[in-house]
Backbone as a chain_set.jsonl record, in Angstrom:
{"seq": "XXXXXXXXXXXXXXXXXXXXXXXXXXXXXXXXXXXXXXXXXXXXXXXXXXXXXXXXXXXXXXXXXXXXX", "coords": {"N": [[10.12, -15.939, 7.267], [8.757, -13.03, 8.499], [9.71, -11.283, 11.936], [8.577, -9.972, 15.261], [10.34, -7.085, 15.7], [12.224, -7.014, 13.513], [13.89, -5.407, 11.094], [12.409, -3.791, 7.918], [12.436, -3.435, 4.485], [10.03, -1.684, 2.146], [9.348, -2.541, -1.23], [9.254, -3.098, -5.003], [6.535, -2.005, -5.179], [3.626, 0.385, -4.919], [3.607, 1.962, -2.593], [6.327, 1.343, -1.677], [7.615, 3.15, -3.889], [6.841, 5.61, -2.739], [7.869, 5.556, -0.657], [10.161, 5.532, -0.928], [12.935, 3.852, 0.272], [12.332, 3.373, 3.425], [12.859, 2.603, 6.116], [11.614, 0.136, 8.068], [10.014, -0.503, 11.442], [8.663, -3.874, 12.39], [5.741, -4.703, 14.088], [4.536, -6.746, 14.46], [4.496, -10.23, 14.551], [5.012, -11.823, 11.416], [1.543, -13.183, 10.212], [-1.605, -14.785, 9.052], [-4.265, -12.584, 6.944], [-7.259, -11.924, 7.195], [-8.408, -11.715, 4.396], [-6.639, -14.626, 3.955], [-4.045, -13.626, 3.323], [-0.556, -13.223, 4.017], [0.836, -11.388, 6.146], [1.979, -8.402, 8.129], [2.552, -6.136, 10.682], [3.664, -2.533, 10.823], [5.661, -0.29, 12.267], [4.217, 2.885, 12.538], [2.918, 3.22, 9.805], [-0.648, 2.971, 8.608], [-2.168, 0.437, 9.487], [-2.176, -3.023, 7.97], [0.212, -4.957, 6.43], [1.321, -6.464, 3.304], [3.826, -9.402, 3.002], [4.945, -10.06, 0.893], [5.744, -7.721, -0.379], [8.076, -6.898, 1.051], [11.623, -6.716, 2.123], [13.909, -7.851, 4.469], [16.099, -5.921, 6.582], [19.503, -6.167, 7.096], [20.77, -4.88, 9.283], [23.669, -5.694, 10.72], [25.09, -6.993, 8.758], [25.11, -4.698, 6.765], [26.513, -2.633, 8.441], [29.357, -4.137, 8.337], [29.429, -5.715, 10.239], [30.385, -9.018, 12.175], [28.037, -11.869, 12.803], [28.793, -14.041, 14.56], [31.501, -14.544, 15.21]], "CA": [[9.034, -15.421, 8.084], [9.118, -12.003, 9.651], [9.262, -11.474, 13.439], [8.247, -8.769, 15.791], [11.799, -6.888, 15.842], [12.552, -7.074, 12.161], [13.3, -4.238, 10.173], [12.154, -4.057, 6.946], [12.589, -1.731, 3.015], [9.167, -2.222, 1.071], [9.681, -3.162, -2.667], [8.087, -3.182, -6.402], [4.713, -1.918, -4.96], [3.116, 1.797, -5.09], [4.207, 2.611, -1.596], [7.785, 1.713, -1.993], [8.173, 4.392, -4.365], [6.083, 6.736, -1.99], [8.389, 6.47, 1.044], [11.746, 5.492, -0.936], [13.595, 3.515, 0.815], [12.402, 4.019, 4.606], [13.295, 1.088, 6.94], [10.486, 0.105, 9.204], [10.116, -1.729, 12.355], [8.184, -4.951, 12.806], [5.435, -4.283, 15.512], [3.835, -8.13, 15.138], [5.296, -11.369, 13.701], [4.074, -12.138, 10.1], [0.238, -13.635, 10.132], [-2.001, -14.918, 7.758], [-4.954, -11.88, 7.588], [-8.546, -12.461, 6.902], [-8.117, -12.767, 3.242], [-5.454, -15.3, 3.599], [-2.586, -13.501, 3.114], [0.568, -12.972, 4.736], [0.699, -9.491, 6.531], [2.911, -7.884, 9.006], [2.111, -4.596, 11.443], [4.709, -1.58, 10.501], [4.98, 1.031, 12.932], [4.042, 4.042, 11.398], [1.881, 2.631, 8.896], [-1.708, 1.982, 8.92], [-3.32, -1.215, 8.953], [-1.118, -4.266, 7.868], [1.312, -4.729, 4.966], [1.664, -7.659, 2.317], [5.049, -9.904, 3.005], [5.512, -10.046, -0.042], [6.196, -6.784, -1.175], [8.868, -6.539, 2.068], [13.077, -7.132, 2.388], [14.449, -7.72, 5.574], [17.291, -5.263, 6.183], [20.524, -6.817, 7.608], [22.158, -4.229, 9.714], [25.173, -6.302, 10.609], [25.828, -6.515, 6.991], [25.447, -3.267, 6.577], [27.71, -2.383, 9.043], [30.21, -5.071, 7.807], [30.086, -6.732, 11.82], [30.592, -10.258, 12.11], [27.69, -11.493, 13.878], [29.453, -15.038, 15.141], [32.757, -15.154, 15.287]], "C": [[9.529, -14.207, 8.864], [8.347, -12.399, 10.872], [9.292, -10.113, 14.03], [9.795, -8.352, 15.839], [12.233, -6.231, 14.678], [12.91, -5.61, 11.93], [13.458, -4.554, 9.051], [12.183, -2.851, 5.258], [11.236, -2.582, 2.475], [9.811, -2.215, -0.588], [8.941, -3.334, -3.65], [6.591, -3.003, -6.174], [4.553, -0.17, -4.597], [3.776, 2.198, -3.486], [5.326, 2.694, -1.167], [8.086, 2.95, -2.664], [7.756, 5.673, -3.205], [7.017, 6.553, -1.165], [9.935, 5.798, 0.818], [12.867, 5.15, 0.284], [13.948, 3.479, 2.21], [12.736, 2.326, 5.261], [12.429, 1.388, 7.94], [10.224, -1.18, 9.955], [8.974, -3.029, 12.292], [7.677, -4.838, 13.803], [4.728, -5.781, 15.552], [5.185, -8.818, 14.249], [4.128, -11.623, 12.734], [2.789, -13.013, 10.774], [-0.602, -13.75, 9.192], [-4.187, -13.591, 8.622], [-6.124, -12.529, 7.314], [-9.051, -12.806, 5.296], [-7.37, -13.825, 3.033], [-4.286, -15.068, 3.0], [-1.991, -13.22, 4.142], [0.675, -11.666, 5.216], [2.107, -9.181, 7.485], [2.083, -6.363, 9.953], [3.548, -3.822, 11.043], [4.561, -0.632, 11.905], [5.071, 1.768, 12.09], [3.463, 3.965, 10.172], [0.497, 1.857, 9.182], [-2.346, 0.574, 8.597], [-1.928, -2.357, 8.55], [-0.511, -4.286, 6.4], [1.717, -6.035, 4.586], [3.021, -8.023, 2.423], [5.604, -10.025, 1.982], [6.132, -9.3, -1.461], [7.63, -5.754, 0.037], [10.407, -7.172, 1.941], [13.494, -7.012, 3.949], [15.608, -7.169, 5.636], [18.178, -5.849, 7.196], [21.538, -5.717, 8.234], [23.082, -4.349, 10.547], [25.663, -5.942, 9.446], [25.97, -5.49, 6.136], [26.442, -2.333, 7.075], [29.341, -2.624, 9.141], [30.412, -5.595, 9.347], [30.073, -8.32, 11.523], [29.285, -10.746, 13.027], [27.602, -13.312, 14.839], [30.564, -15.863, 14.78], [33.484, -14.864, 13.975]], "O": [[10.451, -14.243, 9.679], [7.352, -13.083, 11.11], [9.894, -9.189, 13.483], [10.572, -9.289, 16.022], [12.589, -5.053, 14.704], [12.304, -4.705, 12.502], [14.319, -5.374, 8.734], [11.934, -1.645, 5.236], [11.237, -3.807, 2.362], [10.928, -1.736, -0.787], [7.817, -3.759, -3.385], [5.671, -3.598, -6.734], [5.466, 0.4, -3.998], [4.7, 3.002, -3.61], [5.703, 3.626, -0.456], [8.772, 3.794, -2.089], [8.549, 6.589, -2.985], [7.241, 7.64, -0.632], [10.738, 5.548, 1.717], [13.464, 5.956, 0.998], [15.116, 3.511, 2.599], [12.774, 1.224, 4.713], [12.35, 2.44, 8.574], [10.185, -2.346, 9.561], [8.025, -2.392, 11.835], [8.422, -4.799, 14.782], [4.315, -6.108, 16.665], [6.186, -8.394, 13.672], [2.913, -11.657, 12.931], [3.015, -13.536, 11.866], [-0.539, -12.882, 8.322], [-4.851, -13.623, 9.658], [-6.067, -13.751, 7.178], [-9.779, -13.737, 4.952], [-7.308, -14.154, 1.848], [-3.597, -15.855, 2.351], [-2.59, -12.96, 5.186], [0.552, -10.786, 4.363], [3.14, -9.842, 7.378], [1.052, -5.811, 9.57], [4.548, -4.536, 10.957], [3.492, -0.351, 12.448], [5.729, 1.652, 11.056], [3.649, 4.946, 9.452], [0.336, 0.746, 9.687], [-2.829, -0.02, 7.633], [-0.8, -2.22, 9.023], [-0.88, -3.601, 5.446], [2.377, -6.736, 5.354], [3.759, -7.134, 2.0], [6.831, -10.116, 1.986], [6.579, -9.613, -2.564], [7.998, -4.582, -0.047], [10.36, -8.351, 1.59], [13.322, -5.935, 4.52], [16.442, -7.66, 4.874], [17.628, -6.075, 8.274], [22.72, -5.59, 7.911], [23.47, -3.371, 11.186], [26.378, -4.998, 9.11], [26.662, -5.353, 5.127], [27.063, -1.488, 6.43], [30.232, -1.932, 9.633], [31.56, -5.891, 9.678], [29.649, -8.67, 10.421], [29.243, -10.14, 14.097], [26.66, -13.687, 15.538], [30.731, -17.006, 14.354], [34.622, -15.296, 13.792]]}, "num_chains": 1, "name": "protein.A"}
């Protein structure tokens, strides 16, 4: 489940290719929308975005930090 905070790379869907690889913040926590799907808020993107075309990016592990202990 994403949470407000998150950041996120979109994936296998038409607007991944369009904004290649941008990392974007998490302005709600995932919610189911009025069709019954899973959404999210982006900043910088209008309107809400399908969870299931989203990766959560790990930057600890990107960084190689430890992040307990």
């Amino acid at each position: 489940m994403f949470k407000k905070g998150d950041h996120v790379v979109m994936h296998t869907c038409g607007e991944a290719e369009h904004y290649d690889g941008r990392i974007w913040h998490c302005t709600s926590d995932e919610f189911t929308d009025r069709a019954g799907q899973q959404v999210v808020l982006l900043e910088g993107f209008s309107g809400c975005f399908l969870v299931k075309y989203l990766q959560r990016v790990n930057f600890q592990g990107m960084l190689g930090e430890r992040c307990c202990g």
